[in-house]
C-alpha positions as CSV (number, residue, x, y, z in Angstrom):
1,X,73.7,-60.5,93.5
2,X,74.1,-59.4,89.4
3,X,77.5,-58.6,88.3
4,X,77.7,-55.5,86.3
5,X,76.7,-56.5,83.4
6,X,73.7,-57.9,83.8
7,X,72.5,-54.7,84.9
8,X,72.6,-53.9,81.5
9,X,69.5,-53.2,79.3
10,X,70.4,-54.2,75.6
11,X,68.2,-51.9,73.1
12,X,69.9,-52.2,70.2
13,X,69.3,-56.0,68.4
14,X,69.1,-54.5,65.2
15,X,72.8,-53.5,65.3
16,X,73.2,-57.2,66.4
17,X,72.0,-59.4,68.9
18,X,73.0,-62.4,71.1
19,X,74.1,-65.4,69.8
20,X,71.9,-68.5,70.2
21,X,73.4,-71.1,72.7
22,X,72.7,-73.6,70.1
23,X,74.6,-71.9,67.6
24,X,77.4,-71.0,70.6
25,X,77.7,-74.7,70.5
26,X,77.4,-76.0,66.8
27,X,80.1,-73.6,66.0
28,X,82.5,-74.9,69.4
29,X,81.5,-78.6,68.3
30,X,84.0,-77.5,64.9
31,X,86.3,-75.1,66.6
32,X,88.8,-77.5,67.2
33,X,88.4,-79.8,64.1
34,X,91.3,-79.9,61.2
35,X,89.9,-80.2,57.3
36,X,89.9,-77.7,54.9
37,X,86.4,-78.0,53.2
38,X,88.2,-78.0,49.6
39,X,90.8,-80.9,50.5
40,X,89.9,-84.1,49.4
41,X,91.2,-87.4,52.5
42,X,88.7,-87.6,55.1
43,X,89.0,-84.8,57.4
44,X,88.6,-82.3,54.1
45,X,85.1,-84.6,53.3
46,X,84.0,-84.4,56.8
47,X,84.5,-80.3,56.7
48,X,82.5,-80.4,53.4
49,X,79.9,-82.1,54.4
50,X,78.9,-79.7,57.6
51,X,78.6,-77.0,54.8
52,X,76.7,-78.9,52.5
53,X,74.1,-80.3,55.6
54,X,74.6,-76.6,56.4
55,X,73.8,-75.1,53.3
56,X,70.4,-77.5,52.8
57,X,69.1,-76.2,56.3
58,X,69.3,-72.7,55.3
59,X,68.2,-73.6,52.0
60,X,64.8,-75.8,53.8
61,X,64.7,-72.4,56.0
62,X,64.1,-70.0,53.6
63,X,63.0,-72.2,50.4
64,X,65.3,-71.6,48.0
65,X,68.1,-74.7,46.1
66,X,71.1,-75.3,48.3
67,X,72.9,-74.2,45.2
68,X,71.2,-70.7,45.7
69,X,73.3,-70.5,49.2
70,X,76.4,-68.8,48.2
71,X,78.5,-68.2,51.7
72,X,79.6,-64.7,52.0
73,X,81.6,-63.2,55.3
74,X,78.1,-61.2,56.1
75,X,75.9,-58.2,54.7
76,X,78.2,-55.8,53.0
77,X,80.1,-58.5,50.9
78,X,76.9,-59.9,50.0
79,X,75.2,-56.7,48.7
80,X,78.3,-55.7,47.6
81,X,78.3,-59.1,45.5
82,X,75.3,-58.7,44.4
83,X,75.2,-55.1,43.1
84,X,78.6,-55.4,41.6
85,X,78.5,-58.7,39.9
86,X,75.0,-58.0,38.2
87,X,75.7,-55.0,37.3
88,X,79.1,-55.9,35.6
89,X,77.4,-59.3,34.0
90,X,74.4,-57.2,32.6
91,X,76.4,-54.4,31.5
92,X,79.1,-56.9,29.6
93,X,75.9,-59.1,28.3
94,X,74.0,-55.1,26.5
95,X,76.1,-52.1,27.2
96,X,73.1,-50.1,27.4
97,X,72.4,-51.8,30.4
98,X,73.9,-48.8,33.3
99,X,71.3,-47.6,35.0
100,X,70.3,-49.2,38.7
101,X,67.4,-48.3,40.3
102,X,67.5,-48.4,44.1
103,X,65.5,-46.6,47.3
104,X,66.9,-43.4,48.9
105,X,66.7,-45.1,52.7
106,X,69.3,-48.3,51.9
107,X,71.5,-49.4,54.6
108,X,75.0,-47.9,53.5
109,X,76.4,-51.4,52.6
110,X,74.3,-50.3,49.5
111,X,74.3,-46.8,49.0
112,X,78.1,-47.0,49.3
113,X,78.4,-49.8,46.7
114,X,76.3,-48.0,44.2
115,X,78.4,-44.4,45.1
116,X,81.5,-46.0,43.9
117,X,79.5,-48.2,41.0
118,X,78.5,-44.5,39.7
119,X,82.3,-43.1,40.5
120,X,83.9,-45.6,39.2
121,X,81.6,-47.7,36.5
122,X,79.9,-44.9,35.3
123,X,76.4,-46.5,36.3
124,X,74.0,-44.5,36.4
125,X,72.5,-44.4,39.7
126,X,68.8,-43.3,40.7
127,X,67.8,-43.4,44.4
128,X,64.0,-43.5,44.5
129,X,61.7,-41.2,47.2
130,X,59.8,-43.0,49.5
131,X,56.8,-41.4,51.8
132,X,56.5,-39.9,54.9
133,X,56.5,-43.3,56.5
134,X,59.6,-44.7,54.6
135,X,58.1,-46.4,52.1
136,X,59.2,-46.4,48.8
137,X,57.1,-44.7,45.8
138,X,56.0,-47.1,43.5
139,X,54.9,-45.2,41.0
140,X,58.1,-42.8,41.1
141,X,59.7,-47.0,40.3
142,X,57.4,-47.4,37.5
143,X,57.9,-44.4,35.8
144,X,61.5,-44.6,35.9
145,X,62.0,-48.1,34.7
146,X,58.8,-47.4,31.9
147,X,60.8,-44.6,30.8
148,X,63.8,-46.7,29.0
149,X,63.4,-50.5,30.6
150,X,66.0,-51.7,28.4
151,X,68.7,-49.5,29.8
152,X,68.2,-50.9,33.4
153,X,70.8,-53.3,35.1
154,X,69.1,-54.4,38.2
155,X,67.0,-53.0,40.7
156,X,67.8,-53.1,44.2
157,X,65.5,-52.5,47.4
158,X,66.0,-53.5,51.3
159,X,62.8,-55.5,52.7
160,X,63.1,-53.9,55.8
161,X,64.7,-50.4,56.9
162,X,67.3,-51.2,59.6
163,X,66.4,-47.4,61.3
164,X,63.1,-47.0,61.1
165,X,61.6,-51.0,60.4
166,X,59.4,-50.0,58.1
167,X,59.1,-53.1,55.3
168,X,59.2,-52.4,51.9
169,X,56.6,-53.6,48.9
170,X,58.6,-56.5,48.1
171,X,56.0,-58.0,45.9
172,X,55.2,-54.5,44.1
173,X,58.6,-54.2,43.1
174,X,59.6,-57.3,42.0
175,X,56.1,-57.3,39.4
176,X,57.4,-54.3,38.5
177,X,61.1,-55.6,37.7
178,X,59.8,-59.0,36.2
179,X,57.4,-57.4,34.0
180,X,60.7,-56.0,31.9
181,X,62.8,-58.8,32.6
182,X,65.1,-56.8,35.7
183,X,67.0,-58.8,38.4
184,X,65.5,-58.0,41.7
185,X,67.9,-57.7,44.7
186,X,67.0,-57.0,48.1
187,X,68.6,-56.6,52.1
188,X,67.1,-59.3,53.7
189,X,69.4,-58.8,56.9
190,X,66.8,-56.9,59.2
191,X,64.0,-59.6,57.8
192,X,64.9,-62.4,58.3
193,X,63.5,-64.4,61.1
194,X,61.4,-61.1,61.9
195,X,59.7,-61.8,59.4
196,X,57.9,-64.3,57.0
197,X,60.8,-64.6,54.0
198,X,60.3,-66.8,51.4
199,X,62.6,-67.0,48.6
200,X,60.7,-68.5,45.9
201,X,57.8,-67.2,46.8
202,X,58.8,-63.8,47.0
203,X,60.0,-63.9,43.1
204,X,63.3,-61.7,43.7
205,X,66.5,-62.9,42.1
206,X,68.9,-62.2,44.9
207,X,68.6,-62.1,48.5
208,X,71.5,-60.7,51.0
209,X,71.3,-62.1,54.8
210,X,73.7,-62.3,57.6
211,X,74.7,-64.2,60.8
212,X,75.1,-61.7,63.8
213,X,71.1,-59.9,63.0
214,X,69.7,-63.5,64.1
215,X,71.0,-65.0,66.8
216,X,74.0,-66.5,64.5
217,X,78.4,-65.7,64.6
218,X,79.6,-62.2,63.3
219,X,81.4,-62.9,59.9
220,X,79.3,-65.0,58.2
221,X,76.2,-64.4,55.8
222,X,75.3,-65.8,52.4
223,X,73.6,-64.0,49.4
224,X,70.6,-66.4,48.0
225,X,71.4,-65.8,44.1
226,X,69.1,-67.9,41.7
227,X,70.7,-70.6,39.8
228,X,69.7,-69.2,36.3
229,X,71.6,-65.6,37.0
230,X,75.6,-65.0,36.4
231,X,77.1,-62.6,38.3
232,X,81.0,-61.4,37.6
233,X,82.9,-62.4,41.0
234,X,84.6,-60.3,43.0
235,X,86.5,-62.2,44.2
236,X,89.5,-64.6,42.7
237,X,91.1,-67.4,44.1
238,X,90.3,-71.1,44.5
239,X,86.5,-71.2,42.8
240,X,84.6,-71.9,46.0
241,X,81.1,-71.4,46.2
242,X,80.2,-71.9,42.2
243,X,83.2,-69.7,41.3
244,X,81.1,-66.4,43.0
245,X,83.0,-66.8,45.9
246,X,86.3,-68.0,46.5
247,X,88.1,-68.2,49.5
248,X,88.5,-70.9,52.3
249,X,84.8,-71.6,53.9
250,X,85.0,-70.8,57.4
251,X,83.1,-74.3,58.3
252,X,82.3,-74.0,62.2
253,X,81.0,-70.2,61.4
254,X,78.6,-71.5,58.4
255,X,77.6,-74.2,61.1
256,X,76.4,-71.6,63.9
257,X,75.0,-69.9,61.0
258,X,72.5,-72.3,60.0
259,X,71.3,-73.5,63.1
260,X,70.5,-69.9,64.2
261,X,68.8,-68.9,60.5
262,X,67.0,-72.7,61.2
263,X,65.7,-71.9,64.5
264,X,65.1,-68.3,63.7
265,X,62.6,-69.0,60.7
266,X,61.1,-71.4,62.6
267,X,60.1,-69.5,65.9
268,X,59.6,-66.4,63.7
269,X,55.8,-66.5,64.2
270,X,56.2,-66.9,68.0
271,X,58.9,-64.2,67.8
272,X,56.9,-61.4,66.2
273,X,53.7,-61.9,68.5
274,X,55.7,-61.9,71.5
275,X,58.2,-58.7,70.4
276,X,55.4,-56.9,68.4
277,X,53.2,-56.5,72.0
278,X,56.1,-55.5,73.9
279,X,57.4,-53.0,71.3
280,X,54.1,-51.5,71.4
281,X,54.1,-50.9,75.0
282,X,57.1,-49.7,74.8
283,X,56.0,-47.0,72.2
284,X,52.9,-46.3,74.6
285,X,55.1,-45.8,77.8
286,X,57.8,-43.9,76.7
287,X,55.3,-41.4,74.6
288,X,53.7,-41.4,78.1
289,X,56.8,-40.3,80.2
290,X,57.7,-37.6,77.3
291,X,54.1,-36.6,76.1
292,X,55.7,-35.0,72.6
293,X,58.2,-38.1,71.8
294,X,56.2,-39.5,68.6
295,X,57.2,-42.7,66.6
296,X,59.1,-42.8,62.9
297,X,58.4,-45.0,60.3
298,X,55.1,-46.7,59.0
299,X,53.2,-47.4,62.1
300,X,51.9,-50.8,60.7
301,X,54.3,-52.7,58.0
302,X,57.0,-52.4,60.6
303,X,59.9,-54.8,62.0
304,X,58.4,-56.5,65.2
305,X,61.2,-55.0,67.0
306,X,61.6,-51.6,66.1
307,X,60.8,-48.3,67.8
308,X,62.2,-45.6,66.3
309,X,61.4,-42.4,68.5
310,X,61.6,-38.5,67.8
311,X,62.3,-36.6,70.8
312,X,61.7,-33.0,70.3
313,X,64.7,-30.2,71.6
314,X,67.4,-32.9,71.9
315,X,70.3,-33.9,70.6
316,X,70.0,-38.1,70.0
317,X,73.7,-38.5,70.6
318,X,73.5,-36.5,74.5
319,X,70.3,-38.6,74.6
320,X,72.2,-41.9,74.1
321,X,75.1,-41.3,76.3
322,X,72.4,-40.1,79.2
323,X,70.8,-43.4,78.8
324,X,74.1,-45.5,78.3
325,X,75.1,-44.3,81.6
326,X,72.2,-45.6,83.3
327,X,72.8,-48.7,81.6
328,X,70.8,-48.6,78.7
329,X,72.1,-49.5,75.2
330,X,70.6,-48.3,72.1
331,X,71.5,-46.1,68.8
332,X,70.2,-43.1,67.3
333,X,71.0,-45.1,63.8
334,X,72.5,-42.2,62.5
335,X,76.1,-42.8,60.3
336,X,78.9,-40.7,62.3
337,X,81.3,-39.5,60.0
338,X,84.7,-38.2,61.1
339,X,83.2,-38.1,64.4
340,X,80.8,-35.4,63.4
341,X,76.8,-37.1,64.0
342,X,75.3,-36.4,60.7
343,X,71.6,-36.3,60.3
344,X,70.2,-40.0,59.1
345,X,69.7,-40.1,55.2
346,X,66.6,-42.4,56.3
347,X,64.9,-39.4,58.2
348,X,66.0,-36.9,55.9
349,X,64.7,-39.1,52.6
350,X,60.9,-39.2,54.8
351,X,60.9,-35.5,55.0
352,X,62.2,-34.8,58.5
353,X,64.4,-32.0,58.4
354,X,68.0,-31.8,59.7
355,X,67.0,-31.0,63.5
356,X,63.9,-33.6,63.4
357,X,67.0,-36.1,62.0
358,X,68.9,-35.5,64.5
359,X,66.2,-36.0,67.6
360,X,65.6,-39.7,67.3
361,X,66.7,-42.6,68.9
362,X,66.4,-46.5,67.9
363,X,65.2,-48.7,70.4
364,X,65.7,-52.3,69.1
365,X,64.1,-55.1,70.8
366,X,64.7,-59.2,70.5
367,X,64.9,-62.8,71.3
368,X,66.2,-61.8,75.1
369,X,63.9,-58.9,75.6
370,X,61.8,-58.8,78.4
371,X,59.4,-56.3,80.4
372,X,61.9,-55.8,82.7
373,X,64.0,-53.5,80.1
374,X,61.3,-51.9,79.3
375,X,60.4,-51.2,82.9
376,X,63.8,-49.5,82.8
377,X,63.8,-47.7,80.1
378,X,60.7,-46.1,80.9
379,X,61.9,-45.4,84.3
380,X,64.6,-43.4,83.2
381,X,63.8,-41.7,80.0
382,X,61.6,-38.7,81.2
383,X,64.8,-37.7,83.3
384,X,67.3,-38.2,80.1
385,X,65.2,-36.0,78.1
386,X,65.1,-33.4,80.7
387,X,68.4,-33.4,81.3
388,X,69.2,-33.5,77.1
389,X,67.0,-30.5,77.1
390,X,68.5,-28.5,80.2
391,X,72.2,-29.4,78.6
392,X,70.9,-27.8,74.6
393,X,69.7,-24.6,76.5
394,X,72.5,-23.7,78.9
């Protein structure tokens, strides 16, 4: 009756998850239209305009100035962006400005920026510790930027882990930055429309989000940057996007995007009840069909979605290729590098060692979820472990 791939259990929304059929057809209702946004006759106004009425939703959706809404080509441009072009502005505006303060569990579209910010910019980077939950130490934060306040950049934390969910302090962090006068950046991308994000509100300077994490096209994001910051480009070419960001606007892209960031802030609320109880069952279940699996991450500021499991005597890469075979997607959120699985940095930064690191798996759930993948997954768990375990001992 299904065709083979709808037999297919989809654990893994946080890498990215479907697109929304309204944003399927705002983007096709542009695919075929001719205008570059920039040009000035007709067809280039009518381009414009979709981004501008685009821009203003996403704007409405997460209350911040359309002129905030600086169109990037997803996450890692937009932290990259951020990080570089506040960094370099500060810097240029007090030269004893080098030093960033960050968390040790960023998503590598971070830690990767600031590796080659140190390398090659001579910042001076300091990744914070965070708890046995994933949380980062707010005192460890104070102390550092209390210590020389004047020789700090920017300070840069995610508001939600994309391995182990758990969400960050926002509001700690950002009295703690304000207090001395420090731009606040954080990774929005696993937040948004999972969770309550308010840019005003929140008080951080710059915010990075992305299309494909919310029901929206791959290769399109924005980074929320307050009007009152400069930030060096890195980017040169036509002066799009207040001069941050050139480069022709991929219109029917920025379209999708904002209906799926609009209809994901507004059924966020629904969303999270709904994901939240099934995320927990599925926590329950699977710890009952493998009595010593046990959950990573703070058990209550966490991502609706995420269940990030330990599973004791297994490797997480056999464990995910026993369950892909059976149908079932999901990631052990580890980086591979070279093809070698390396321990997460995440796991390793809450105090797991290398084996415990290498034990988990991520099950992501979202908008198409249901209790029937959960039903599955449960099903055939118990019998993936055993064989994971059988295949280390042999």
């Amino acid at each position: 009756m299904h065709d083979a791939p709808d037999q297919t259990v989809y654990l893994d929304h946080a890498a990215t998850t479907p697109m929304l059929p309204a944003a399927v057809e705002a983007m096709a209702a542009h695919l075929g239209d001719v205008g570059n946004p920039s040009s000035l006759h007709a067809s280039g106004r009518a381009a414009r305009r979709v981004v501008e009425e685009s821009r203003e939703r996403i704007a409405q959706a997460l209350n911040c100035r359309p002129g905030e809404v600086v169109f990037t080509s997803g996450g890692t441009e937009a932290d990259n962006l951020a990080l570089k072009g506040l960094f370099w502005s500060r810097r240029d505006a007090d030269p004893a400005q080098v030093r960033i303060l960050s968390s040790s569990v960023e998503h590598h579209a971070v830690l990767d920026a600031l590796h080659w910010l140190a390398e090659e910019e001579h910042a001076e980077v300091e990744l914070l510790p965070v708890d046995s939950g994933g949380r980062l130490d707010l005192e460890a934060l104070r102390a550092s930027v209390e210590r020389d306040p004047g020789s700090v950049a920017l300070i840069s934390v995610m508001w939600a882990n994309n391995e182990v969910g758990t969400i960050q302090p926002i509001e700690d962090i950002v009295a703690v930055a304000s207090a001395h006068g420090i731009p606040m950046h954080t990774d929005a991308v696993q937040a948004v429309g999972a969770v309550p994000v308010d840019f005003a509100a929140s008080g951080v300077d710059a915010l990075t989000l992305t299309g494909h994490k919310l029901g929206g096209p791959y290769g399109v994001g924005a980074l929320v940057l307050r009007r009152e910051l400069t930030l060096t480009p890195l980017l040169h070419g036509g002066g799009q996007e207040r001069d941050i960001r050139s480069g022709t606007l991929d219109m029917p892209a920025i379209a999708g995007f904002a209906t799926a960031v609009e209809h994901a802030v507004k059924a966020q609320p629904e969303y999270a009840e709904r994901v939240t109880a099934l995320r927990d069952s599925l926590v329950r279940r699977v710890i009952g069909a493998v009595p010593d699996a046990h959950l990573h991450g703070a058990p209550e500021d966490r991502l609706p979605g995420n269940a990030h499991l330990g599973f004791p005597d297994c490797e997480g890469d056999s464990l995910l290729m026993l369950l892909d075979a059976r149908g079932i997607e999901c990631s052990t959120g580890s980086a591979c590098s070279a093809g070698v699985p390396q321990p997460s940095h995440v796991l390793l930064a809450m105090g797991l060692d290398d084996e415990g690191a290498r034990h988990s798996l991520r099950f992501t759930l979202g908008r198409t979820s249901t209790d029937a993948d959960v039903d599955k997954l449960v099903e055939a768990i118990g019998p993936a472990v055993e064989r994971a375990r059988g295949a280390r001992i042999s």
